[in-house]
KEMI-254353 format. One record per residue (C-alpha): x, y, z; residue in one letter; residue number from 1. Coordinates in steps of 0.001 Angstrom, whole numbers, plus 500000, padded with zeros to 6 digits. Example, Ala and Ser with C-alpha at 12.3 -4.5 7.8 and 13.67 -1.06 7.14 Angstrom:
BEGIN
<atom px="512300" py="495500" pz="507800" residuo="A" num="1"/>
<atom px="513670" py="498940" pz="507140" residuo="S" num="2"/>
//
This chain:
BEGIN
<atom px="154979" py="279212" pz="933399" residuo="X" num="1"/>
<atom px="156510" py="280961" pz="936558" residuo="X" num="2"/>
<atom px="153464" py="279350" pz="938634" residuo="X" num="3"/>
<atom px="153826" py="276010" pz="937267" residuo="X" num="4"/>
<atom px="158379" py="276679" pz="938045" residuo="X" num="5"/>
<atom px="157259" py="277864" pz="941708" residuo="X" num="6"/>
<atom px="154882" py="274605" pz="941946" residuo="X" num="7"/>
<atom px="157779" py="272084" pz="941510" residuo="X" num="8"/>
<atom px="160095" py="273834" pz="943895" residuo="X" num="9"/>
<atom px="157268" py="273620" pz="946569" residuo="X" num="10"/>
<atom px="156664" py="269724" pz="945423" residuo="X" num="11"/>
<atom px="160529" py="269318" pz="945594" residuo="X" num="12"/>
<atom px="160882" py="271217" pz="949379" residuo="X" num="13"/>
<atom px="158202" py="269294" pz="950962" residuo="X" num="14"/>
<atom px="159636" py="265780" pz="949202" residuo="X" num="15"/>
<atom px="162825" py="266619" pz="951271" residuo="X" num="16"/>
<atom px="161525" py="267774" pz="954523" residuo="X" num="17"/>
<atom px="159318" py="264292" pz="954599" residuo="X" num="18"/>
<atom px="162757" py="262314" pz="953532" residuo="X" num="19"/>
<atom px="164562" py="263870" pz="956354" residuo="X" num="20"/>
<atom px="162428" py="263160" pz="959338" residuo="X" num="21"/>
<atom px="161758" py="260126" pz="958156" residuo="X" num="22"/>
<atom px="165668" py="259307" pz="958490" residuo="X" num="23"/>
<atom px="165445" py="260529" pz="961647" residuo="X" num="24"/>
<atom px="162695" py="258611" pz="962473" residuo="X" num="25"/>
<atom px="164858" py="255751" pz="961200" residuo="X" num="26"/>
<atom px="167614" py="256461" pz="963349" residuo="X" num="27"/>
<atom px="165521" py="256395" pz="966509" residuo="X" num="28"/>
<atom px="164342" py="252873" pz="965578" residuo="X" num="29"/>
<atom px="165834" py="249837" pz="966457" residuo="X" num="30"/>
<atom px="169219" py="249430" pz="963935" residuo="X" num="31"/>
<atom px="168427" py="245875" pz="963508" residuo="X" num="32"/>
<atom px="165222" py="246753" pz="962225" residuo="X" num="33"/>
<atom px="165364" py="247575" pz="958367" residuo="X" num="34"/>
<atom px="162985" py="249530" pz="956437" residuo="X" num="35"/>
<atom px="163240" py="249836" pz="952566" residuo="X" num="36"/>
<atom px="163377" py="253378" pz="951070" residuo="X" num="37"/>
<atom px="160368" py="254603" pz="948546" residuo="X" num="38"/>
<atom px="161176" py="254602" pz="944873" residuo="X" num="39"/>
<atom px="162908" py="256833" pz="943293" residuo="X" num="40"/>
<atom px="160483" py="259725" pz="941290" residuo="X" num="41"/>
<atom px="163024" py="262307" pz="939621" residuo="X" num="42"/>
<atom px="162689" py="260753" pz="936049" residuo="X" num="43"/>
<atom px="159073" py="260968" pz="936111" residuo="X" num="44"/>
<atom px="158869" py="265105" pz="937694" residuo="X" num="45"/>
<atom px="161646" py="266090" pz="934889" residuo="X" num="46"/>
<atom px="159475" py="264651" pz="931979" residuo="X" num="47"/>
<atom px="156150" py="266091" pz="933604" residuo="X" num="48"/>
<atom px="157605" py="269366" pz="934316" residuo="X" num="49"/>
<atom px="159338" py="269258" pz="930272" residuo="X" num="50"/>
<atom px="156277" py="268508" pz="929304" residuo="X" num="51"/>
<atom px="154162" py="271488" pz="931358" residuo="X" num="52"/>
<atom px="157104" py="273604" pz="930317" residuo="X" num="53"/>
<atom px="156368" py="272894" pz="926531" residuo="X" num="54"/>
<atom px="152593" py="273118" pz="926814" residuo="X" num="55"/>
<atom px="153365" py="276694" pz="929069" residuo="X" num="56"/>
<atom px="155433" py="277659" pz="926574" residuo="X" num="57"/>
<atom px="152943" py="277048" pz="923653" residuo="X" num="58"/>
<atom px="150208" py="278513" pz="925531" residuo="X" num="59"/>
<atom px="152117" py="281801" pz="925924" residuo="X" num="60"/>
<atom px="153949" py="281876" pz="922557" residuo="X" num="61"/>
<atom px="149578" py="281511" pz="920860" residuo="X" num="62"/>
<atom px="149083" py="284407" pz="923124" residuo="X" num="63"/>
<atom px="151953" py="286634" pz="921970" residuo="X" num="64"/>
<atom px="151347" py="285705" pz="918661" residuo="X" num="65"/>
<atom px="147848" py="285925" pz="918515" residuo="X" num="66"/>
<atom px="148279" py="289606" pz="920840" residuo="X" num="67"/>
<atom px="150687" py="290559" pz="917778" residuo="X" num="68"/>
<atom px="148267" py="289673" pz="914939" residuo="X" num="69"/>
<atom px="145184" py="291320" pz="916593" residuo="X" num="70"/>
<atom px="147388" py="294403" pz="917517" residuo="X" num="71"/>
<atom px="148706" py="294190" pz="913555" residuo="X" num="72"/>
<atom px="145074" py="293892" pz="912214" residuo="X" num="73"/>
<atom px="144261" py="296891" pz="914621" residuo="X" num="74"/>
<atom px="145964" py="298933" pz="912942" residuo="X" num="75"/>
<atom px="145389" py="298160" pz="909673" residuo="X" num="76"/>
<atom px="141744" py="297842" pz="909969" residuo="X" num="77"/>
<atom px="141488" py="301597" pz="911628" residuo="X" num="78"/>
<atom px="143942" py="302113" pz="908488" residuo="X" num="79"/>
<atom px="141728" py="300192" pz="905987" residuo="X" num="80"/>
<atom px="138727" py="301507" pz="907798" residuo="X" num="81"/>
<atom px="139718" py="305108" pz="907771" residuo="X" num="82"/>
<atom px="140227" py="304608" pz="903431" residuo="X" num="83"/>
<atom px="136823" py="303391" pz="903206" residuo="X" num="84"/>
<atom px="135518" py="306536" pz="904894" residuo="X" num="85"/>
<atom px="137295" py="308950" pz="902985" residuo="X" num="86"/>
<atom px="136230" py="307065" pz="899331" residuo="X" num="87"/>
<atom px="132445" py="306848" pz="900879" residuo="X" num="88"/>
<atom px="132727" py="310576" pz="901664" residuo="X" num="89"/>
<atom px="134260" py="311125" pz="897677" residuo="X" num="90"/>
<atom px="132231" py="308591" pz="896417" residuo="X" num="91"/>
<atom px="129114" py="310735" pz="897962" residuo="X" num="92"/>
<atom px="130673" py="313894" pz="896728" residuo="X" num="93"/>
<atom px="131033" py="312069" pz="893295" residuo="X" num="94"/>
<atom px="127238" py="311109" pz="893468" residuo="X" num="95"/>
<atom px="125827" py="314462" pz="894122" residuo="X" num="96"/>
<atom px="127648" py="315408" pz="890973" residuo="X" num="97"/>
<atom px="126662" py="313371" pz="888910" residuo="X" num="98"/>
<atom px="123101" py="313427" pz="890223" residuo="X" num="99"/>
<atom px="123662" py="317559" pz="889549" residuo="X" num="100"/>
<atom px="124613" py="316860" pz="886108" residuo="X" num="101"/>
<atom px="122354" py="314226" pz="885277" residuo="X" num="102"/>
<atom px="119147" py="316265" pz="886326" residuo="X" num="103"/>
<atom px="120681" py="318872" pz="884342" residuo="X" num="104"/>
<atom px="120693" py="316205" pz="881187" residuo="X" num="105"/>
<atom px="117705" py="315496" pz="881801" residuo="X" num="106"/>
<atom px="116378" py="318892" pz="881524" residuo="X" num="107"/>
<atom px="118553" py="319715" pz="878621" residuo="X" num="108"/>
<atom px="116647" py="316423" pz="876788" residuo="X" num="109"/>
<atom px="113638" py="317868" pz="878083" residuo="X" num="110"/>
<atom px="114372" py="321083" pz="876601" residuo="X" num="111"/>
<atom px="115374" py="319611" pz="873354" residuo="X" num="112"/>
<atom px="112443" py="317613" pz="872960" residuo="X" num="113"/>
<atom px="110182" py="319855" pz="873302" residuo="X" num="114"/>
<atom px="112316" py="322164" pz="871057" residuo="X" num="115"/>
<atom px="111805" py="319293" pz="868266" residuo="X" num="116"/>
<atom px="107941" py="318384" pz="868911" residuo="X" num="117"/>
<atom px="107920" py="321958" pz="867992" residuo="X" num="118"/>
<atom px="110386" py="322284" pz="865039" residuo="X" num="119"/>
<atom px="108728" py="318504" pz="863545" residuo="X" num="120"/>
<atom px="105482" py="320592" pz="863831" residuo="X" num="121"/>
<atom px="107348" py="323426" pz="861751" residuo="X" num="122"/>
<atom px="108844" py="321065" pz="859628" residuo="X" num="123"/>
<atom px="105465" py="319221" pz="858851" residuo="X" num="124"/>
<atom px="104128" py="323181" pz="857675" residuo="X" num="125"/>
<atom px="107165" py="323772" pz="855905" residuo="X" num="126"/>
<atom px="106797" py="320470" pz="853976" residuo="X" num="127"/>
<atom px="103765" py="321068" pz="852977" residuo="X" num="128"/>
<atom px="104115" py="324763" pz="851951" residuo="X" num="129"/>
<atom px="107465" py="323404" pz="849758" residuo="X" num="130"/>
<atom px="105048" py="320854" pz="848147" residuo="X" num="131"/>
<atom px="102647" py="323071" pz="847479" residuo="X" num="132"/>
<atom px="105224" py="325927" pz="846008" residuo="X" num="133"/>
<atom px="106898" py="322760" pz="843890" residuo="X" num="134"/>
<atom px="103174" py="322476" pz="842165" residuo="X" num="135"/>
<atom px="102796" py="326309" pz="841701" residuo="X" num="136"/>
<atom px="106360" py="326364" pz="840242" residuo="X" num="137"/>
<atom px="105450" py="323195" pz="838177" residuo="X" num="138"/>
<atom px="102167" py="324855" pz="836711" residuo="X" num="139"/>
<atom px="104457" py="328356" pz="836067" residuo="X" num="140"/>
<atom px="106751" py="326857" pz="834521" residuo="X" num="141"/>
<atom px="104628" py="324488" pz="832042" residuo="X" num="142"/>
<atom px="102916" py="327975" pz="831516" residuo="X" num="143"/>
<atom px="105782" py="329677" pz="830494" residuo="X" num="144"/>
<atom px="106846" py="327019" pz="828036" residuo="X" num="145"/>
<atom px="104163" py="327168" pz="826552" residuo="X" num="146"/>
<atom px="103735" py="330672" pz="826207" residuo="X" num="147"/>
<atom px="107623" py="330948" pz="824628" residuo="X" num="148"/>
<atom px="106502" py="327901" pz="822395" residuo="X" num="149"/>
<atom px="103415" py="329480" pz="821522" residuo="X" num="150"/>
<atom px="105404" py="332793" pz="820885" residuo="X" num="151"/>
<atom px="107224" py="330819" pz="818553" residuo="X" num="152"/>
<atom px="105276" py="329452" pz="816418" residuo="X" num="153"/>
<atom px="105833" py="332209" pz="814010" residuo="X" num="154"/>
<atom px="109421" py="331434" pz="813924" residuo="X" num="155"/>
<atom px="111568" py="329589" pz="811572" residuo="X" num="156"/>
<atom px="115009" py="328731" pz="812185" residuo="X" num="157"/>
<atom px="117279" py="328642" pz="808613" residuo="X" num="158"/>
<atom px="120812" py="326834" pz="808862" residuo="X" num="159"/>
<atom px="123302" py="326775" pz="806031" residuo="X" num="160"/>
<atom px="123287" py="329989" pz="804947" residuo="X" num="161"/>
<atom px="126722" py="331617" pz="804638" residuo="X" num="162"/>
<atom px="127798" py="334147" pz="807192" residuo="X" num="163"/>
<atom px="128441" py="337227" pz="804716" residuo="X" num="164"/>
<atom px="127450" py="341028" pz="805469" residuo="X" num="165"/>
<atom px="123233" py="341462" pz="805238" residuo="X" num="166"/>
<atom px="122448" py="337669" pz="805163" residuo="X" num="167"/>
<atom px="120628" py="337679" pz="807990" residuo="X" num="168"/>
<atom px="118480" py="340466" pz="807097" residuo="X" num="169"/>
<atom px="114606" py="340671" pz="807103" residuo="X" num="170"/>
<atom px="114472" py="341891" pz="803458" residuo="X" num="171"/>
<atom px="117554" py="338958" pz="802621" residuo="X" num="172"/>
<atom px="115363" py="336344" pz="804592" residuo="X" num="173"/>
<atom px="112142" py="337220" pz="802375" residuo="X" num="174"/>
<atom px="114287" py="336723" pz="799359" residuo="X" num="175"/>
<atom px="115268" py="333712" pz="799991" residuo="X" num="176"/>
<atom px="112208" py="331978" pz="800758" residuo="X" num="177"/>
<atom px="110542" py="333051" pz="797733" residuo="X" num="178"/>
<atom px="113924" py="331861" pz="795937" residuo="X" num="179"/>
<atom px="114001" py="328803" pz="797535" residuo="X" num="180"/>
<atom px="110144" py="327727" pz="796952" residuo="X" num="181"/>
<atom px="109555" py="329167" pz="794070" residuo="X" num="182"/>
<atom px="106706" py="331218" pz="795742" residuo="X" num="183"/>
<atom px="104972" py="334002" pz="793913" residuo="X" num="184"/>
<atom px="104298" py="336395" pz="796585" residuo="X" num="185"/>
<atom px="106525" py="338129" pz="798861" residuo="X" num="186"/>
<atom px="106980" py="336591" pz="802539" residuo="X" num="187"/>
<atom px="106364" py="338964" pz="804760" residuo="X" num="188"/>
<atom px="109404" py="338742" pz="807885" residuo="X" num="189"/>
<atom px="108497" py="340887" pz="811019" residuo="X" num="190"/>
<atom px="112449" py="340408" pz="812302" residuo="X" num="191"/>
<atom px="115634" py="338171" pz="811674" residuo="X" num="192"/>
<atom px="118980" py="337963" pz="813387" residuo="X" num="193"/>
<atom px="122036" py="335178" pz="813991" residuo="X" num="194"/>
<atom px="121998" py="332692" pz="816702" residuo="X" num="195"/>
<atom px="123934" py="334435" pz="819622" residuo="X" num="196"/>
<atom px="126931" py="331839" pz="819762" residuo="X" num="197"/>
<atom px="129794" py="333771" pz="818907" residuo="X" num="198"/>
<atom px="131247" py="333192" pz="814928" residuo="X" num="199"/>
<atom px="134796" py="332886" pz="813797" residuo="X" num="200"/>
<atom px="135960" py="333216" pz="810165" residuo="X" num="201"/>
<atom px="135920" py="329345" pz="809041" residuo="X" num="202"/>
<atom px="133409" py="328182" pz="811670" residuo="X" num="203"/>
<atom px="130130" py="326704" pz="810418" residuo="X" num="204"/>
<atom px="127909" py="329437" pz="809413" residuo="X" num="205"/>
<atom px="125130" py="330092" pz="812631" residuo="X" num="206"/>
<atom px="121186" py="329493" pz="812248" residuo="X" num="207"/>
<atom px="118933" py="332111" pz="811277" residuo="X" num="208"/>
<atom px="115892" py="332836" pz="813451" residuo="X" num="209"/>
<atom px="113578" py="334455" pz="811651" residuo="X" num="210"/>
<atom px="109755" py="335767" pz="813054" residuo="X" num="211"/>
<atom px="107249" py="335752" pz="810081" residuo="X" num="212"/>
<atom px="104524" py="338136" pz="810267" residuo="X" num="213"/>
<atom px="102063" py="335566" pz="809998" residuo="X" num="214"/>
<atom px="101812" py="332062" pz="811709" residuo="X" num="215"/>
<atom px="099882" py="330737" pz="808790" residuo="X" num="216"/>
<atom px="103153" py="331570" pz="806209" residuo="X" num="217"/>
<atom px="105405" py="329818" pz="809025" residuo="X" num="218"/>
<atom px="103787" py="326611" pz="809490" residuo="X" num="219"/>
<atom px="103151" py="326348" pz="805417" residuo="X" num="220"/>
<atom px="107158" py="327385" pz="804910" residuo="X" num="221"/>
<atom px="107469" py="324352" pz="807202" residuo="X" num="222"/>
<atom px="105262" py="322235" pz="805344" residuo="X" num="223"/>
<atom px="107044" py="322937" pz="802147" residuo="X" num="224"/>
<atom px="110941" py="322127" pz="803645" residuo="X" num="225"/>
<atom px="109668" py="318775" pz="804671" residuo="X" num="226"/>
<atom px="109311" py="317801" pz="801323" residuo="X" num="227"/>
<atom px="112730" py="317398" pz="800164" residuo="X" num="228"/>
<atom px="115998" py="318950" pz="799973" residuo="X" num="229"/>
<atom px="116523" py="322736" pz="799820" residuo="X" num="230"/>
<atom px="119286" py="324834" pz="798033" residuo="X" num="231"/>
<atom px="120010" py="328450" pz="798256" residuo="X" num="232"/>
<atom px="122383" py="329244" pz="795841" residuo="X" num="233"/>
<atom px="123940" py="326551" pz="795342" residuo="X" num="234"/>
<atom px="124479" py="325695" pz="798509" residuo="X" num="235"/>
<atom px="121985" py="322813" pz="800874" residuo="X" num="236"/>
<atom px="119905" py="324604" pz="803452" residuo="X" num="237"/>
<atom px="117853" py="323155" pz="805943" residuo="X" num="238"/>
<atom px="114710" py="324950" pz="807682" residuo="X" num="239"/>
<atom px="113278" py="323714" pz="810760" residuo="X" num="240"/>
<atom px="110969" py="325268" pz="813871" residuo="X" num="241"/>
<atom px="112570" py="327315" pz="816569" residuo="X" num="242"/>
<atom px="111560" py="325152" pz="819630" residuo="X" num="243"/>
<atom px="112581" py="326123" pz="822767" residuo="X" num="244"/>
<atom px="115595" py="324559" pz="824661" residuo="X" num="245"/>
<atom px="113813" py="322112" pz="826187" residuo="X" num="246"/>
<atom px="111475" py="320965" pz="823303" residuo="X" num="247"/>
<atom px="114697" py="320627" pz="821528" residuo="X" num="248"/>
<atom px="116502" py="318356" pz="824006" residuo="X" num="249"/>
<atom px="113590" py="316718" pz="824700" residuo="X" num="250"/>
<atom px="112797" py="315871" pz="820700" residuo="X" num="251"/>
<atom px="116351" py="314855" pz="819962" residuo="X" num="252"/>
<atom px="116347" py="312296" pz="822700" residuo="X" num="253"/>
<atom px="114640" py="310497" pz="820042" residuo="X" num="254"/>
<atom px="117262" py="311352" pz="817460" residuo="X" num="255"/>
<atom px="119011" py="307566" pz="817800" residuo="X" num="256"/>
<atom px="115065" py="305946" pz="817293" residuo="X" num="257"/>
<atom px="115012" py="308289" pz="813728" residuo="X" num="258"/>
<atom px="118099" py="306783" pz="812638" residuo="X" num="259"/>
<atom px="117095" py="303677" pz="813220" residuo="X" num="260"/>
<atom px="113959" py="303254" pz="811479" residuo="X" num="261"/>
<atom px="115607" py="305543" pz="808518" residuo="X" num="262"/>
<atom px="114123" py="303668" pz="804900" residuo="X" num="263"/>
<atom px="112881" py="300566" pz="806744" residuo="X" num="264"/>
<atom px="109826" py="299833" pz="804226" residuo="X" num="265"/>
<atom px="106113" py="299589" pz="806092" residuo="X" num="266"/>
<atom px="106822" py="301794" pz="808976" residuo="X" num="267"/>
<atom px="105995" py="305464" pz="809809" residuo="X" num="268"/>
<atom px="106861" py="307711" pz="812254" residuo="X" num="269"/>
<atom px="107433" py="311415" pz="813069" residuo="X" num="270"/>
<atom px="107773" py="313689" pz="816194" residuo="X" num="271"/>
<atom px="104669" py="315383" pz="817494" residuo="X" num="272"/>
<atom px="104633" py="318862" pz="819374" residuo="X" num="273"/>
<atom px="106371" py="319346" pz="822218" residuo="X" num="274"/>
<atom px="108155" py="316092" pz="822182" residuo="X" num="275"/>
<atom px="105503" py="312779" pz="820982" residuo="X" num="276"/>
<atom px="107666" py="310435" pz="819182" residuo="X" num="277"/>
<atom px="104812" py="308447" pz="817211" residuo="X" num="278"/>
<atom px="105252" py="305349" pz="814949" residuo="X" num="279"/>
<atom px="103044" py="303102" pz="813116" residuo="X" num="280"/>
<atom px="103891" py="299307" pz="811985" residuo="X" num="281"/>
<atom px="101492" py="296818" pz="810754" residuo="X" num="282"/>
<atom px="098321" py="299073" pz="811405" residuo="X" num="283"/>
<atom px="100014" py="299469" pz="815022" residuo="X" num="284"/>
<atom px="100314" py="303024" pz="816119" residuo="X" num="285"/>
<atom px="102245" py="304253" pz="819624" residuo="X" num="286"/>
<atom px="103094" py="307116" pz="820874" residuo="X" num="287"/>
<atom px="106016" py="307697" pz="823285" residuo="X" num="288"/>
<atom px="107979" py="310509" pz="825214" residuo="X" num="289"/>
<atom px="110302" py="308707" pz="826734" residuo="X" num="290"/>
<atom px="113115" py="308076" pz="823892" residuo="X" num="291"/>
<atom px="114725" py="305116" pz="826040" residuo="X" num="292"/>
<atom px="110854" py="302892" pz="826415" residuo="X" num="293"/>
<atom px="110268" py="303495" pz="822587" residuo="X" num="294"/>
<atom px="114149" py="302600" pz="821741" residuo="X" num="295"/>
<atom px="113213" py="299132" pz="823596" residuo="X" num="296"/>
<atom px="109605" py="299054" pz="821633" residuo="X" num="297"/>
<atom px="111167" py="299704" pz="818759" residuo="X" num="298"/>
<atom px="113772" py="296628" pz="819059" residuo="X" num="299"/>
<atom px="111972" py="294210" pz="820155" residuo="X" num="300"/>
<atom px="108291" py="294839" pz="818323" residuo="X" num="301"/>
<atom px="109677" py="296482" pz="814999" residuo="X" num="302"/>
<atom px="112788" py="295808" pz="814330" residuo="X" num="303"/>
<atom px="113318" py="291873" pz="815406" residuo="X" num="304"/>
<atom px="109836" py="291710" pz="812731" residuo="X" num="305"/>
<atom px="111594" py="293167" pz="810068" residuo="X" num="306"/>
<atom px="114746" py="291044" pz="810157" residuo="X" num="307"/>
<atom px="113113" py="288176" pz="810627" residuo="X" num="308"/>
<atom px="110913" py="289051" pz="807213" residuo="X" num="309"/>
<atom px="114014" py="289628" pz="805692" residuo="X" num="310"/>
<atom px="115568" py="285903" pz="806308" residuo="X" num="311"/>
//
């Protein structure tokens, strides 16, 4: 802008050095003779220097301004620049870490698998060794119920008699069962005691268990009570095998079946050792031992037959 001021002031000096020896060179001429003067040119050198000035002035103010904004971005970008380096350096910190932990992940799932390839191995043995003790235990214990069963056999079990001093009694139990059938021997009774429930005076008397000496006199005592009702003076009595627990549980299951087929004409049925319920109906005989599938047989096969003979 200074150049283009100093340019105009040279214009301007030189414009008025020409102008004044050319009135000189006027003066020396003949006065009559006139020569016109040049046009005038200020308008025209104000609005071309306003308009240099303007275009100077915008020229310098993009530079400033565009100096300022580079200078500004400078220093933010060595700012911004200087940020990224530091989070690249944590960021690489950060990734070795994780890379650290994750091999040591990986070596603890390593270790683990291997650790289960080895226990499912274990785990397969111990299966099978658990399958093959739940046989062995199976087998045992069938044995052993049938062993106390077949221990049994001599047995009797008596309920109904009162609970007064000596009842219980080998000698008392021989009496009675030659009172009671009528029998014309003497019954021979190895041992006898209570049921091991603990009695109160005006609780139901307990069951008798009784071993006979012979399993021959126990199953034909047993034969005999089936027949009808017993008495023992004067008083109902009721003599019945001593199963075990779970021949017991196992034959009452069917206790509800019983009841239900109690006096129906043309059927027969009965409870077979350990726990067989059997019936026959119309010259149809099954066997069950499960109490809920011969409920169901007995409803819809027996039953339904039997009411509908009725109507």
């Amino acid at each position: 802008m200074a150049a283009n001021l100093r340019k105009y002031k040279y214009e301007a000096s030189s414009s008025t050095r020409t102008s004044a020896a050319a009135a000189k060179s006027s003066d020396s001429t003949a006065a009559s003779q006139t020569t016109p003067s040049p046009a005038p040119i200020a308008d025209m050198d104000v609005t071309a220097i306003k308009a240099d000035i303007l275009a100077s002035l915008r020229q310098d103010i993009s530079t400033i301004i565009t100096q300022e904004i580079k200078n500004a971005f400078a220093d933010n970008f060595a700012s911004l620049k200087s940020d990224i380096h530091d989070v690249k350096i944590e960021i690489n910190n950060n990734t070795a870490a994780i890379r650290a932990e994750l091999d040591q992940v990986k070596a603890d799932v390593k270790s683990v698998g291997d650790g289960l390839s080895t226990w499912s191995d274990e785990m397969v043995a111990v299966q099978e060794t658990v399958t093959s003790l739940k046989k062995e235990m199976q087998v045992l214990k069938n044995k052993c119920e049938d062993l106390e069963g077949r221990m049994r056999r001599g047995n009797i079990r008596i309920v109904g008699v009162a609970e007064i001093q000596g009842s219980s009694t080998p000698e008392t139990i021989s009496s009675l069962l030659k009172e009671v059938f009528r029998l014309d021997r003497e019954v021979r009774v190895e041992r006898s005691h209570r049921s091991l429930t603990q009695w109160r005076p005006g609780d139901a008397p307990r069951a008798i268990i009784a071993k006979l000496n012979s399993e021959g006199d126990a199953a034909d005592i047993l034969r005999r009570a089936r027949r009808g009702k017993l008495h023992y003076r004067g008083s109902p009595i009721a003599i019945f095998p001593d199963y075990t627990a779970s021949v017991a549980k196992a034959r009452a299951a069917f206790t509800d079946v019983r009841k239900m087929l109690h006096d129906k004409p043309g059927i027969r049925y009965g409870i077979l050792y350990p726990a067989r319920f059997r019936v026959t109906y119309n010259n149809v005989e099954k066997e069950f031992v499960d109490a809920s599938k011969a409920m169901n047989y007995v409803k819809e096969n027996i039953l339904q037959s039997t009411e509908e003979g009725e109507q």
